[in-house]
C-alpha positions in Angstrom: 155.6 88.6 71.2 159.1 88.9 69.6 162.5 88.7 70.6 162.8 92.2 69.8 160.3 93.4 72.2 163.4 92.3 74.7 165.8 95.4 73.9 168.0 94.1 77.3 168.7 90.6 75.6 168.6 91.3 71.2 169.3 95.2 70.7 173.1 95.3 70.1 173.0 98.4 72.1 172.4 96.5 75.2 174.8 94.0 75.3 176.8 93.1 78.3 179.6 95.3 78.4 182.5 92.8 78.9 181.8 90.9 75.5 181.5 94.4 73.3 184.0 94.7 70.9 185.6 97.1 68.9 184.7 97.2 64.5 187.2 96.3 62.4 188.9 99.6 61.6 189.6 100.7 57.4 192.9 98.9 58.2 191.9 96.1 58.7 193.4 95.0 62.0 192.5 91.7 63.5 189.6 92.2 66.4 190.5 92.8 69.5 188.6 92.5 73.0 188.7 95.3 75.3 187.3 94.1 78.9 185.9 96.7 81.4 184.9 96.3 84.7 181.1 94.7 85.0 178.3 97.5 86.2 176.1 96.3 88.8 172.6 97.0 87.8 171.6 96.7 91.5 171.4 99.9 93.7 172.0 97.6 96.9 175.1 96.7 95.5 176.4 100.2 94.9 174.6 101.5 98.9 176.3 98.4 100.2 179.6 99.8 98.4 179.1 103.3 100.0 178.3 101.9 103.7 181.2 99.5 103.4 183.7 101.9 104.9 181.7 102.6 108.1 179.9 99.7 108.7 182.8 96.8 107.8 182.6 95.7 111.4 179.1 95.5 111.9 177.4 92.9 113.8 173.7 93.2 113.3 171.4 94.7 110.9 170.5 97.0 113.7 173.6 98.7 113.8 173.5 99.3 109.5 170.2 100.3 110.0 170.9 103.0 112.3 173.7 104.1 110.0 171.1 104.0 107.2 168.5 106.5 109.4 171.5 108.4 110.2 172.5 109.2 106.5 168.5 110.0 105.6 167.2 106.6 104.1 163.4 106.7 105.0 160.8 103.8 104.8 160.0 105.7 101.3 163.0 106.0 99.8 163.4 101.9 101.0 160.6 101.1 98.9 160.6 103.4 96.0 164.6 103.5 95.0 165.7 100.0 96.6 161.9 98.1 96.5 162.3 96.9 100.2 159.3 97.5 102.3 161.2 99.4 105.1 164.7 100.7 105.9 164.8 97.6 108.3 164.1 95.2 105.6 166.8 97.0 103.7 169.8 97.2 106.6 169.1 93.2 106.8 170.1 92.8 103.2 173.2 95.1 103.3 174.3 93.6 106.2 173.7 89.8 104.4 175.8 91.1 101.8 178.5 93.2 103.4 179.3 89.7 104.3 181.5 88.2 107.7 183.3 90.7 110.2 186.8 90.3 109.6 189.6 89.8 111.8 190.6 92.0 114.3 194.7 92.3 114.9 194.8 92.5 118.5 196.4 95.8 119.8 198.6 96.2 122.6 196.3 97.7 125.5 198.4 100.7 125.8 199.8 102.2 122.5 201.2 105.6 122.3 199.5 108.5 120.6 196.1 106.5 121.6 194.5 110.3 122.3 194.1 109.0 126.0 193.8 112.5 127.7 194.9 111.4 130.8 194.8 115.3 132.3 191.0 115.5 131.6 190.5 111.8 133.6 192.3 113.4 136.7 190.2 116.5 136.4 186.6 114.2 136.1 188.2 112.4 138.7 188.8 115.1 140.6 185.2 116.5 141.3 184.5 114.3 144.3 186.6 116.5 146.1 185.0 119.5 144.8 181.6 118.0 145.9 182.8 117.3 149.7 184.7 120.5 150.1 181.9 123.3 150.8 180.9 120.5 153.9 184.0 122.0 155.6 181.9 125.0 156.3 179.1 123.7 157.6 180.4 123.4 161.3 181.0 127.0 161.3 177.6 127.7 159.5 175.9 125.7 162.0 177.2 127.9 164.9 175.9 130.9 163.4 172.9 129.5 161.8 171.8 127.5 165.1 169.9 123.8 164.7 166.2 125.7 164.1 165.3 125.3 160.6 168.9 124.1 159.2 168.0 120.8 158.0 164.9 121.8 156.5 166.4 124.7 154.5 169.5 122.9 153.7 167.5 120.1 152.0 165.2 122.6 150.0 167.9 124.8 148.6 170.2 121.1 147.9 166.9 119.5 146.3 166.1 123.0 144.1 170.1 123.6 143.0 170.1 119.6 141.8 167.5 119.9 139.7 167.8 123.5 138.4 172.2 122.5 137.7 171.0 118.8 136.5 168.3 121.2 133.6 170.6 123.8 133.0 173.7 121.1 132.4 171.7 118.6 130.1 170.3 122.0 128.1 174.0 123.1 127.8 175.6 120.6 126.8 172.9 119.6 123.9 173.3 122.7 122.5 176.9 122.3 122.6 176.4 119.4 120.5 175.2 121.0 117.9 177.7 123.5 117.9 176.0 126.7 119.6 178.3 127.0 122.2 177.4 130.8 122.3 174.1 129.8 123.0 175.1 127.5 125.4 176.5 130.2 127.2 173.9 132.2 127.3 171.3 129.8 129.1 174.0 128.9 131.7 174.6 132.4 132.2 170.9 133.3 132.9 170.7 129.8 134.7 173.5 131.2 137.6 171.4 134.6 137.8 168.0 133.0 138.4 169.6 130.7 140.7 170.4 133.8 143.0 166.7 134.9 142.3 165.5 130.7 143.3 168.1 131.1 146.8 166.1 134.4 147.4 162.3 132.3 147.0 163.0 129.4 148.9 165.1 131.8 152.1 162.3 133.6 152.1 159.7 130.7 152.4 162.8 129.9 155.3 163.0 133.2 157.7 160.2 131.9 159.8 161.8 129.0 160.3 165.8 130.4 160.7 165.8 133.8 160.2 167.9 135.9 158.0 171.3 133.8 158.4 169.5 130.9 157.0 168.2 132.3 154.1 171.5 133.5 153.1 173.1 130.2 153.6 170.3 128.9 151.2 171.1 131.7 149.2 175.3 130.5 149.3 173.8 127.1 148.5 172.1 127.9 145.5 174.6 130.0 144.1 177.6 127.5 144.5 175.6 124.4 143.2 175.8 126.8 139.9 178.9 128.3 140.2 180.1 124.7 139.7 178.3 123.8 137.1 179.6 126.5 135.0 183.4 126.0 135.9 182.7 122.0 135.5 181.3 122.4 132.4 184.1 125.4 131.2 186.7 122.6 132.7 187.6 125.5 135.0 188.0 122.7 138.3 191.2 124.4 139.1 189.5 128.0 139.5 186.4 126.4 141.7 189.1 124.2 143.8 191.0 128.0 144.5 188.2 129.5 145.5 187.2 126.8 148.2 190.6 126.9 149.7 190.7 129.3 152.3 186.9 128.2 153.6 188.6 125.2 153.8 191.7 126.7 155.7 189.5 128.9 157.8 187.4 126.5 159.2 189.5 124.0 160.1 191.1 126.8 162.1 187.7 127.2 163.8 187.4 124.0 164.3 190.9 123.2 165.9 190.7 126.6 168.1 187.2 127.5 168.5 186.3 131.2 169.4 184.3 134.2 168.2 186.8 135.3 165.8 187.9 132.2 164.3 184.2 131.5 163.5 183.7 134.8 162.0 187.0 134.1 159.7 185.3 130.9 158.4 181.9 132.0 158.1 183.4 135.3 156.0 185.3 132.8 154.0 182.9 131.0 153.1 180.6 133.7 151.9 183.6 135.0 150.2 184.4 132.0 148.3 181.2 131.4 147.4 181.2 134.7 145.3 184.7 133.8 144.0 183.4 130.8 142.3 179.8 132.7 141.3 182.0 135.6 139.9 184.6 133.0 138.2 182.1 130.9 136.7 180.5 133.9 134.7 183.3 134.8 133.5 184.3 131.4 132.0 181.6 132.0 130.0 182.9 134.9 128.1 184.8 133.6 125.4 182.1 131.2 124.1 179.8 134.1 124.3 181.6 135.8 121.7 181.7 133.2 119.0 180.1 133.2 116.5 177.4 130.7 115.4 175.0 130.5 112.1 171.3 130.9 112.6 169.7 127.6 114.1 167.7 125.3 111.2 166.0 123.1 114.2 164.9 123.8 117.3 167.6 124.2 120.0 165.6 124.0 123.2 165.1 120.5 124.3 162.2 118.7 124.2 159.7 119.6 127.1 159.3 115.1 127.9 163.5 115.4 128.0 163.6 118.7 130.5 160.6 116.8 132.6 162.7 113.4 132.5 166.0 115.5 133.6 164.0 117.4 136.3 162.2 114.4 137.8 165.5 111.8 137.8 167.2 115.1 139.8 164.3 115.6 142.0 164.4 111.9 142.8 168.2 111.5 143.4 168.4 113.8 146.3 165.2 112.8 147.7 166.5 109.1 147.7 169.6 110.8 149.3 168.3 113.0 151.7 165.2 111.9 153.0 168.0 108.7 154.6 170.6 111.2 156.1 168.0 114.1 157.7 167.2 113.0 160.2 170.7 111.9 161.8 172.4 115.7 160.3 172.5 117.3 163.7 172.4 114.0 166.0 174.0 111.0 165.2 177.3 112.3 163.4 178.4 108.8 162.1 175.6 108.2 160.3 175.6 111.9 159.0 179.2 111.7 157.8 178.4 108.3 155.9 177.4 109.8 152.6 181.4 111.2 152.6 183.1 107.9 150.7 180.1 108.7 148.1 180.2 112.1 147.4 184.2 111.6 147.4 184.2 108.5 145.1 181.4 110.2 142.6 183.8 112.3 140.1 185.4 108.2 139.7 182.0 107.4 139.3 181.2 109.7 136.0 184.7 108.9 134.9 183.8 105.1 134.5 181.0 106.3 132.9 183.0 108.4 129.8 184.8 105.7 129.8 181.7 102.7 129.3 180.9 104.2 125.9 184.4 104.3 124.4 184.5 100.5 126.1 181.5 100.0 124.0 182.3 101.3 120.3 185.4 99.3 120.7 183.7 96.1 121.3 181.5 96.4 118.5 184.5 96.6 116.5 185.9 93.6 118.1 182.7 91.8 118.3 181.5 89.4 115.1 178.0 88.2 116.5 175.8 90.3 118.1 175.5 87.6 121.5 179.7 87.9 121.6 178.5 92.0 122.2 176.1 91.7 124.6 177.7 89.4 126.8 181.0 91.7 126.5 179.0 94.7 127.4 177.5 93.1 130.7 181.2 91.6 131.3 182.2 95.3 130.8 179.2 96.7 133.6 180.5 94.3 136.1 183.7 95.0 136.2 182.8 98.7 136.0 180.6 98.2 139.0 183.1 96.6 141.1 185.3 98.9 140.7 183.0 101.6 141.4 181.8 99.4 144.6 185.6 99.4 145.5 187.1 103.1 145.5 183.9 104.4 148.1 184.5 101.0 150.3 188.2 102.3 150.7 187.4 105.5 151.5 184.2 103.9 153.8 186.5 102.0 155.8 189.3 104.8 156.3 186.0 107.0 157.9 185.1 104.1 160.2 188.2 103.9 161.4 188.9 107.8 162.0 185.1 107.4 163.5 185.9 104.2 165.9 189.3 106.2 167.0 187.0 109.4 167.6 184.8 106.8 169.9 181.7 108.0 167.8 180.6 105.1 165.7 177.9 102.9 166.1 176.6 99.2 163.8 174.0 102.2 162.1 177.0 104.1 161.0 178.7 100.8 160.0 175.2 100.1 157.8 175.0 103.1 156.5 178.5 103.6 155.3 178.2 100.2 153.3 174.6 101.5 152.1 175.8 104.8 150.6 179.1 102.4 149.3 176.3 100.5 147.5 175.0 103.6 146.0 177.6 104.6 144.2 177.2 101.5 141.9 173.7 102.4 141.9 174.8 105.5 140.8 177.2 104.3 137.8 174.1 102.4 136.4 171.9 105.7 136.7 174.2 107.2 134.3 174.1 104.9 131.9 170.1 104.5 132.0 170.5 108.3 131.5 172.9 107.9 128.6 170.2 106.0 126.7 167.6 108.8 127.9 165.5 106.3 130.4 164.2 108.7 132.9 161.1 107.1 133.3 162.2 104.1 134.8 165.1 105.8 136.6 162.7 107.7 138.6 159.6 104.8 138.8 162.9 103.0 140.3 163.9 105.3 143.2 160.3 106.1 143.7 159.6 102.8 144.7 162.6 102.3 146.2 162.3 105.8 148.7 158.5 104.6 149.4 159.7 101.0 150.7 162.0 102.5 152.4 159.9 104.9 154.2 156.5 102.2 154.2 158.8 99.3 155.9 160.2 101.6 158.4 156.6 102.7 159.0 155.6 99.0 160.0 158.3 98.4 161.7 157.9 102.0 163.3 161.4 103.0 162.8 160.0 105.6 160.3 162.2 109.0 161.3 160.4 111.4 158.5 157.7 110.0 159.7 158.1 110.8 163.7 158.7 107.5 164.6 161.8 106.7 166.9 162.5 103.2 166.8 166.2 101.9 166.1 169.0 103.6 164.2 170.0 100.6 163.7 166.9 99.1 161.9 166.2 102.0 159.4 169.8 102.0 158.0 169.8 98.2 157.3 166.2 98.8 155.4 167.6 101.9 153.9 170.9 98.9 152.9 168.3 96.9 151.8 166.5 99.4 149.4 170.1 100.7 147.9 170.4 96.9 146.7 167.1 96.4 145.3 167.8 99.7 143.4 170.9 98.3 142.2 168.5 95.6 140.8 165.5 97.4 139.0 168.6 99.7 137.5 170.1 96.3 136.0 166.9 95.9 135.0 166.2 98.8 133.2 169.4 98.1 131.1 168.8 94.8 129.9 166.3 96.3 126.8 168.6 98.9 125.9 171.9 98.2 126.8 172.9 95.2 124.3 171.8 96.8 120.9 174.9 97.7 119.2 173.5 100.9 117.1 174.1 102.9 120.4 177.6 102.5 119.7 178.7 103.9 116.2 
């Protein structure tokens, strides 16, 4: 073979372009040298080049390699344009030659014009108090209702509005995400109607049990849970908070002064708020049902696993909450009012939550080894857990003590205070297991939890579902016992997930 087989190394054509040089001109003017800038024969060179911009602060190939997915790099396209055997193979050498994170100026923690919107924290914050305020009613209700039947229908129609609201939000907002807001409109629109049609169902199933008054409390029920999803999700808290307001005044007129009259003024109140909010949250959704949107490319619905996941983590959420607090509604008031500090503390609860993922994208800017991330992000979930641990245990003791004054508490309303306290920090970690889409093992979790629960009480026979008596006092601290265990397996759940830093460009 001879050198000029090589074209790359003999043909003049092909020599390096920073030695070329320009022929003597007719002139003849001395040679001269022009240098250009040397051409990278590599295609990782010029994809590391592209990246750099996004991905200067990475710390793992993980993360490039997720960017990579993200812009449409396939295992083909690895192998055939770059000759790595996968995308994976491929993020590790970008990220080998993107070379060390660099320094990070540390920033004052509060800077103006940060884009902090500080009115949209107060209104997250904010629906705690939206979730306790229809419970103002229920005195009233209860008068007119009577005790036959009340617990059982109020469970149903709260355990079918939680998981049809908890379906209809997740469907919403994903197609909100990808920018049909008219169609997200549209399904919670439908959602509100059929949720009349589900409160109609499931009174029915109810009249032998209550009569007509029940099944149109059910009915109520199932039409607020939805109301509120709508104006939540429309940010329309103010309209849902004006609605509730004179239930609110009405019945704590009944309850100061008592009387026929006053109870029918809280009752009608109520009914008539209800409808406020049903009738304000459809129209929220008017203006995004006029936009405009271009015909869909992929499939909008979500996937039926994701709806099933969504419908089964709802279902077992309020059977982990309710099948503790039935059987103490309508005789051991203590205990019943325990689940208060929760429900008030839970719009801090979802705010933490918004606020974990921004946490997170800024640490893996911060962050220059992956183990610096991981143990920042765990740092990150105690803190957050704490905190969400201390707002309900302020409001918990403030009960106890308007409870102890009242001469109504008891040690199982003290347990069970602290046991729906420990929820809530049970509850911050279900949202994140949610955020990375682990529904299995958020519902494997309570499932196991509800069942010890239940089976231990069973031994012990302080089983109430189960028709045992026993002691108060007994169930709530297994109950106690059970919220901490699930506070546990949820950990648990995050470990696999939680660290890896491509969730967070």
């Amino acid at each position: 073979m001879t050198e000029a087989t090589d074209p790359d190394v003999t043909d003049p054509l092909f020599r390096p372009v920073a030695t070329m040089t320009t022929e003597p001109g007719p002139s003849e003017s001395p040679e001269r040298t022009i240098l250009l800038p040397r051409i990278s024969t590599d295609p990782v060179d010029d994809l590391v080049e592209r990246v750099r911009p996004r991905l200067t602060r990475a710390v793992d190939a993980l993360q490039v390699a997720a960017a990579l997915e993200a812009d449409g790099h396939t295992d083909r396209a690895a192998q055939v344009e770059y000759g790595y055997r996968d995308v994976f193979v491929l993020a590790s050498e970008v990220f080998r030659r993107l070379g060390p994170v660099p320094a990070v100026e540390e920033q004052p923690a509060t800077t103006p014009g940060t884009g902090r919107d500080r009115r949209g924290d107060l209104r997250t914050i904010s629906h705690g108090l939206l979730y306790v305020l229809p419970s103002a009613a229920f005195p009233a209700v209860l008068s007119v209702v009577g005790r036959s039947g009340l617990v059982a229908g109020m469970i149903l129609a709260g355990t079918v509005g939680w998981v049809w609201s908890g379906v209809v939000a997740y469907a919403a907002f994903r197609l909100l995400g990808l920018g049909r807001a008219r169609s997200a409109s549209r399904v919670l629109r439908i959602a509100a109607l059929t949720a009349v049609l589900l409160g109609l169902v499931t009174g029915a199933l109810m009249l032998p049990y209550g009569g007509l008054p029940l099944a149109a409390m059910m009915v109520c029920q199932l039409a607020y849970q939805l109301a509120s999803t709508l104006l939540i999700f429309y940010r329309r808290e103010g309209w849902l908070a004006a609605a509730l307001v004179p239930a609110v005044l009405a019945s704590g007129v009944f309850l100061v002064a008592g009387g026929v009259t006053a109870r029918r003024w809280a009752v009608g109140a109520a009914a008539l708020g209800v409808l406020a909010a049903f009738t304000a949250g459809l129209w929220a959704t008017r203006s995004a049902a006029r936009s405009a949107e271009p015909a869909p490319r992929d499939p909008l619905w979500p996937a039926r696993p994701a709806l099933l996941g969504v419908a089964g983590y709802g279902l077992c959420s309020a059977t982990l909450l309710f099948h503790a607090q039935a059987p103490y509604l309508l005789g051991q008031w203590d205990v019943a009012a325990s689940a208060v500090p929760l429900i008030l503390s839970m719009g801090f609860v979802e705010w933490r939550t918004s606020r974990f993922w921004a946490s997170g994208v800024a640490l893996s800017r911060r962050a220059r080894f992956p183990h610096a991330f991981v143990v920042g992000i765990w740092r990150t979930i105690g803190r957050e857990v704490a905190c969400c641990l201390a707002v309900p245990a302020v409001f918990g003791v403030l009960l106890l003590v308007a409870l102890g004054r009242a001469g109504v508490l008891s040690t199982a309303g003290v347990v069970m205070t602290a046991a729906h306290v420990a929820l809530a920090g049970a509850y911050y970690l279900a949202f994140l297991l949610a955020g990375q889409g682990r529904y299995g093992w958020l519902c494997l979790s309570m499932t196991v939890v509800v069942v010890l629960h239940v089976g231990g009480g069973a031994l012990l026979g302080v089983a109430p579902l189960l028709g045992q008596g026993g002691d108060a006092l007994t169930d709530t601290s297994l109950y106690l016992v059970s919220v901490l265990l699930l506070q546990a397996l949820f950990a648990l759940g995050l470990v696999p997930v939680i660290g890896q830093v491509r969730h967070y460009r």
